[in-house]
Kinemage of the C-alpha trace (Angstrom):
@kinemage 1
@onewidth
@group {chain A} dominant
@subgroup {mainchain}
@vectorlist {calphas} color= white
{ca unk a 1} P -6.415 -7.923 -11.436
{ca unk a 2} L -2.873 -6.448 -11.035
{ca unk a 3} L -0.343 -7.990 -13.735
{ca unk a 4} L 3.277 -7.221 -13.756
{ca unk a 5} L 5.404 -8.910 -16.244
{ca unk a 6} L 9.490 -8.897 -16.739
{ca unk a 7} L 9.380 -5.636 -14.980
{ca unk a 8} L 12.712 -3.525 -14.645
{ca unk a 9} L 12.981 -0.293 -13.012
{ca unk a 10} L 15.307 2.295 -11.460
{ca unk a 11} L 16.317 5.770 -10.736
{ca unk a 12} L 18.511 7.511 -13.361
{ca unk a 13} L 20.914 5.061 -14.578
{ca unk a 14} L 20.639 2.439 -11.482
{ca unk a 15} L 18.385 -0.272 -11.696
{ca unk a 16} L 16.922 -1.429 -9.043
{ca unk a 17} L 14.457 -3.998 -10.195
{ca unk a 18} L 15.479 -6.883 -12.475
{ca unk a 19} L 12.513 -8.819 -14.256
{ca unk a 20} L 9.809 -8.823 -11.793
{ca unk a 21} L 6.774 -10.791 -12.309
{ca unk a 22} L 3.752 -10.887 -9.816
{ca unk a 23} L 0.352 -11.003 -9.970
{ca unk a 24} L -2.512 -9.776 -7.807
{ca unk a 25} L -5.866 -11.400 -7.616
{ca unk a 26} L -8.993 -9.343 -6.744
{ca unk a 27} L -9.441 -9.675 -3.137
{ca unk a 28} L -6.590 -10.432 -2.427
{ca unk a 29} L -3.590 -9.192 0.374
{ca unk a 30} L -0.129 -9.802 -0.985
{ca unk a 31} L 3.113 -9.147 0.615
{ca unk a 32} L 6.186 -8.000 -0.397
{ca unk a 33} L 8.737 -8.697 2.452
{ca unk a 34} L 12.563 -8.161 1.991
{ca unk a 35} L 15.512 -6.489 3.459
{ca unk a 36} L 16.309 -2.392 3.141
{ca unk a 37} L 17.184 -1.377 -0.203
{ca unk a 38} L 15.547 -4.718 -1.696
{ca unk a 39} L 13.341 -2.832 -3.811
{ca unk a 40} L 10.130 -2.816 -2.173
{ca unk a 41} L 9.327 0.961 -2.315
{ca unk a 42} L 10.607 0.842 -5.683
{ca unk a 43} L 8.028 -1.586 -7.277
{ca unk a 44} L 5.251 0.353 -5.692
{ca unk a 45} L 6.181 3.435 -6.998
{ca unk a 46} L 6.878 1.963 -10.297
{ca unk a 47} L 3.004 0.549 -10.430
{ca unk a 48} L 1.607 3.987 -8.876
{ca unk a 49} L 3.488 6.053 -12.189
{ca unk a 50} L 6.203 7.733 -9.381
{ca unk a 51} L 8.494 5.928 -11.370
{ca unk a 52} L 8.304 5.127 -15.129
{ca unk a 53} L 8.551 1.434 -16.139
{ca unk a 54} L 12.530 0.510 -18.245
{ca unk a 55} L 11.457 -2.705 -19.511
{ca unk a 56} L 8.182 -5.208 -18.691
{ca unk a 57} L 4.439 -4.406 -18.219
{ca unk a 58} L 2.142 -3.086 -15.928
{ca unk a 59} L -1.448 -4.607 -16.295
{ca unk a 60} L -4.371 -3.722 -14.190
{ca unk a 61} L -7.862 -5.346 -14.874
{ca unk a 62} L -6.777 -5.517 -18.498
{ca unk a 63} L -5.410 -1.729 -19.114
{ca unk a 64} L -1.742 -1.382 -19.708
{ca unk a 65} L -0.500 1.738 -16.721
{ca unk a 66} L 2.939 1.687 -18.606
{ca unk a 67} L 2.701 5.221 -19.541
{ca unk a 68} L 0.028 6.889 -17.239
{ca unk a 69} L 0.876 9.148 -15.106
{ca unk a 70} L -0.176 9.228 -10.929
{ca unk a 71} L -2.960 10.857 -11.333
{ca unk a 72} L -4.428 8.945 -14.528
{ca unk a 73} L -3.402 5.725 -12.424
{ca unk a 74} L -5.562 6.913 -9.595
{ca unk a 75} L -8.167 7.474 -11.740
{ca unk a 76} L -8.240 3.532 -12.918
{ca unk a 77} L -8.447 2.737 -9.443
{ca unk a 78} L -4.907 2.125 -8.087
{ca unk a 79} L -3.877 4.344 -4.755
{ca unk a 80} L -0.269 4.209 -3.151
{ca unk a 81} L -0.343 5.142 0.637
{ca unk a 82} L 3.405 5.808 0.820
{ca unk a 83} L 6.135 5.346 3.663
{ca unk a 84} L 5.882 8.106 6.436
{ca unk a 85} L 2.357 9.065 6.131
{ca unk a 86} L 3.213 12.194 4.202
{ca unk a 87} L -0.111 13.854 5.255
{ca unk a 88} L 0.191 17.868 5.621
{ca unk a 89} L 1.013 18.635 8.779
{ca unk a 90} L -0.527 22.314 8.126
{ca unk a 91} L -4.215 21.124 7.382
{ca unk a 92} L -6.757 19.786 8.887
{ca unk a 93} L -7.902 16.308 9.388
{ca unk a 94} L -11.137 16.672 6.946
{ca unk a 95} L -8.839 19.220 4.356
{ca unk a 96} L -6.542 16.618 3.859
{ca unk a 97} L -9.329 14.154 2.874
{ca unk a 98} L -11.080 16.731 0.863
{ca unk a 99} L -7.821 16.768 -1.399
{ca unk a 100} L -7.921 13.035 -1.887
{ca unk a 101} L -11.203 13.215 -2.631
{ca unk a 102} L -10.731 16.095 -5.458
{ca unk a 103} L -12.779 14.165 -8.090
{ca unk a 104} L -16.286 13.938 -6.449
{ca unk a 105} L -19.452 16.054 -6.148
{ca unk a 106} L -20.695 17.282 -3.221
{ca unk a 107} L -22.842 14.594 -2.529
{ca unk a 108} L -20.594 11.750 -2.977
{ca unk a 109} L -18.161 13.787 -1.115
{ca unk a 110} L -20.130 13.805 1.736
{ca unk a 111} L -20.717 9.572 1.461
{ca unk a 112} L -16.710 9.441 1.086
{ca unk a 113} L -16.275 10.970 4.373
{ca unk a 114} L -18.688 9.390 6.139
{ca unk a 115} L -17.162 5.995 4.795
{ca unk a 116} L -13.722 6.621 6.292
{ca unk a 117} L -15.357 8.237 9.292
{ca unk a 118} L -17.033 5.057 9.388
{ca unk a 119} L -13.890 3.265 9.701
{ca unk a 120} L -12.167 5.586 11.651
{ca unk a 121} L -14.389 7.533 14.373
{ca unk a 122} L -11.337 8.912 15.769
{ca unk a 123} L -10.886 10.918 12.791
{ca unk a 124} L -14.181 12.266 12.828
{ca unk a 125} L -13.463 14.076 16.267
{ca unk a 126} L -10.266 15.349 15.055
{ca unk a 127} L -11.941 16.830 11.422
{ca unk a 128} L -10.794 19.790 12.652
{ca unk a 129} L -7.609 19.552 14.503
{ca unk a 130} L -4.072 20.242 12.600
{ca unk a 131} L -2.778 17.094 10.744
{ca unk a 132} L 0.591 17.547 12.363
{ca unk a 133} L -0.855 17.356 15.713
{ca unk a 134} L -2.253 13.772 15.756
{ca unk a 135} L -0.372 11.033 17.118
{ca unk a 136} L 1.758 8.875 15.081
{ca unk a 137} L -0.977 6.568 15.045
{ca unk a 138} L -3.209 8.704 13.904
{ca unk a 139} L -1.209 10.118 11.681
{ca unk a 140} L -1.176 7.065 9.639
{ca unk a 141} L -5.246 6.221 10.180
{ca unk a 142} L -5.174 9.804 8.358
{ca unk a 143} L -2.782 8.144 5.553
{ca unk a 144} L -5.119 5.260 5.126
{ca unk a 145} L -8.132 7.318 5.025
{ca unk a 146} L -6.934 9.694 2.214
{ca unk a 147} L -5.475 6.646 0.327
{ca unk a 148} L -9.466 5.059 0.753
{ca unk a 149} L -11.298 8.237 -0.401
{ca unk a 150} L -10.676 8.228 -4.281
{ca unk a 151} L -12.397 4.839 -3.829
{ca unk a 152} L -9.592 2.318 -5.062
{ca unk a 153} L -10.266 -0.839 -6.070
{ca unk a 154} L -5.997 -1.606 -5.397
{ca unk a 155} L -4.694 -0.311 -2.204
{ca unk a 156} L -0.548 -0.268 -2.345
{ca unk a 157} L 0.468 0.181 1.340
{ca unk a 158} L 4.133 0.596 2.235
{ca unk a 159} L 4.916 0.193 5.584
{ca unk a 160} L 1.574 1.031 7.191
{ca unk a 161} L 2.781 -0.237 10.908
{ca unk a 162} L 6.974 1.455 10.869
{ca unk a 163} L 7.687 3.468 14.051
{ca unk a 164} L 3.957 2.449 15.890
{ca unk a 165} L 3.501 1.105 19.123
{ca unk a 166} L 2.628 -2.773 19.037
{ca unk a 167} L -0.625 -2.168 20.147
{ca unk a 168} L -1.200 0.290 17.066
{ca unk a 169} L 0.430 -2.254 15.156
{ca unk a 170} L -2.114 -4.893 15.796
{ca unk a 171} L -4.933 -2.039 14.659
{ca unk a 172} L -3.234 -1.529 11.431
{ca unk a 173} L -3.100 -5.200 10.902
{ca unk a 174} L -6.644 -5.486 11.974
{ca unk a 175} L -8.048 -2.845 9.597
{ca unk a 176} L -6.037 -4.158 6.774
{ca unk a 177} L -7.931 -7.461 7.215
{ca unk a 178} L -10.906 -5.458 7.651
{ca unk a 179} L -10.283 -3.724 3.913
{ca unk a 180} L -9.739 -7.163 2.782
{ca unk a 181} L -13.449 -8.330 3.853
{ca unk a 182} L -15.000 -5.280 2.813
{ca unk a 183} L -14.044 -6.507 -1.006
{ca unk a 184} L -11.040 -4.086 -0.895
{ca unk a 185} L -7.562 -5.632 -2.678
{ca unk a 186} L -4.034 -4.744 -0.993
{ca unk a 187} L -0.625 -4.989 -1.985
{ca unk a 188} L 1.643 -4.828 1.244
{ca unk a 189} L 5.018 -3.566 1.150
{ca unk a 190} L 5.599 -4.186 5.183
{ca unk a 191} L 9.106 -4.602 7.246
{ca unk a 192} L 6.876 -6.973 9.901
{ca unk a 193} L 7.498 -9.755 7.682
{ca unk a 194} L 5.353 -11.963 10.505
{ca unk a 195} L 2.613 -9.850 10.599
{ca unk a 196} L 2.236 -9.368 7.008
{ca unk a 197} L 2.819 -13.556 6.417
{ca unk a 198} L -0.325 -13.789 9.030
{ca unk a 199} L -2.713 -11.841 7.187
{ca unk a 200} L -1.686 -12.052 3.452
{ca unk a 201} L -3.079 -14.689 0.844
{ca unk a 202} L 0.370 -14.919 -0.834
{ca unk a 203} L 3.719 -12.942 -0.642
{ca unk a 204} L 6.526 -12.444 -2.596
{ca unk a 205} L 10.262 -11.910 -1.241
{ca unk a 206} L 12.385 -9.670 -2.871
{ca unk a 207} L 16.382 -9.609 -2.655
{ca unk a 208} L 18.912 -6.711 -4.430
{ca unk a 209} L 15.835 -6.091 -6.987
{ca unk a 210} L 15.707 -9.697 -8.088
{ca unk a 211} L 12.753 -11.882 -6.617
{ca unk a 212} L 13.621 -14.820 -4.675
{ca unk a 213} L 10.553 -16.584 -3.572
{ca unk a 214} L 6.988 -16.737 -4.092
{ca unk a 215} L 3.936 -18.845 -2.372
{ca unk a 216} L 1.205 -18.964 -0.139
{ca unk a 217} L 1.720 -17.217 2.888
{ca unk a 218} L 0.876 -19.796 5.144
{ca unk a 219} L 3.640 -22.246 3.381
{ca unk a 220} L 6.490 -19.159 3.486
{ca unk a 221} L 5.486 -18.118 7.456
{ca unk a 222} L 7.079 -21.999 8.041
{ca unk a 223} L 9.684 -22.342 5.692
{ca unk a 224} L 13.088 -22.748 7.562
{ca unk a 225} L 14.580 -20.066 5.296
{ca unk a 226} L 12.193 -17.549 5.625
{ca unk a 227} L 11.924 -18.188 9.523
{ca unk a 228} L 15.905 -17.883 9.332
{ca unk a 229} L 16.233 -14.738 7.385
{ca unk a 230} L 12.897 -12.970 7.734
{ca unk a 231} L 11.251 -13.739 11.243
{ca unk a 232} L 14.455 -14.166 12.962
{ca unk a 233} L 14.103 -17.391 14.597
């Protein structure tokens, strides 16, 4: 499905990705675990159009995203929920869903919202309650909902459980699997290295931009190294 190939990126004139390959199979969860300034955020952003490709390809289901913008990306079926929720504060709970839902006729508008509602009931008895007002944890339910109303068929999530309380960290977790059953495919940029490792197919670990190992998830989450360096035990 999702194809990247000798990828290099940066910001101005810093690179911050060096040769990346990684693939993404359709129904699939992959992490990508590593340290702060690893270059996590930075290879989503890169795939989402945020940031424009230096060097290497971008494949998804067979179309090359080098040179599409965001919204063109979206359109293909890719959706970055990004760090920090970024919802608007301002707006309500159902106006921030009716801008991620922009494309759609009233009709499949309506279905869209009653599929995240669906999947979120909380958010259906806050339609009309202030974005900024929710709880953290609801808050990012909101994030996941937008990212789910274009109706992707790749889901790039970075950091969906930062700053939540464990028990809204095991909800994130648990909808994320719940995506994954529903026929959904995710690519999880997440700091819980454990948690991620638990419920991903396959991971990748990035180091200073380079990538420094690869495998099944349930090989990496008992690997001395990655216990060592990762887990912390």
């Amino acid at each position: 499905m999702l194809k990247i190939e000798a990828l290099v990126s940066g910001y101005a004139h810093l690179e911050i990705l060096h040769s990346i390959n990684l693939k993404v199979e359709k129904g699939e969860i992959v992490s990508v675990l590593g340290s702060n300034g690893a270059g996590k955020s930075t290879l989503l952003r890169t795939i989402s159009g945020i940031l424009k490709p230096w060097k290497g390809t971008i494949t998804f289901e067979g179309k090359l995203l080098n040179d599409l913008d965001p919204i063109q990306i979206v359109k293909h079926g890719v959706v970055q929920v990004p760090e920090g929720r970024h919802i608007f504060p301002g707006l309500t709970v159902k106006e921030n869903l009716l801008l991620a839902g922009y494309k759609f006729g009233k009709i499949e508008l309506s279905e869209r919202y009653d599929s995240v509602y669906t999947m979120f009931p909380v958010l259906k008895e806050r339609e009309k309650q202030l974005g900024g007002t929710l709880s953290g944890g609801e808050q990012q339910m909101l994030a996941l909902a937008r990212g789910l109303m274009p109706k992707p068929t790749l889901l790039l999530l970075d950091e969906p459980s930062l700053g939540l309380a464990p028990k809204l960290v095991t909800l994130i977790f648990k909808t994320l699997e719940r995506f994954r059953d529903e026929g959904l495919t995710i690519l999880l940029v997440e700091q819980n290295a454990k948690r991620a490792l638990e419920i991903s197919n396959r991971a990748y670990i990035l180091a200073t931009g380079y990538l420094a190992l690869e495998g099944n998830s349930s090989d990496l989450i008992s690997d001395q190294n990655v216990k060592r360096l990762y887990l912390g035990r």
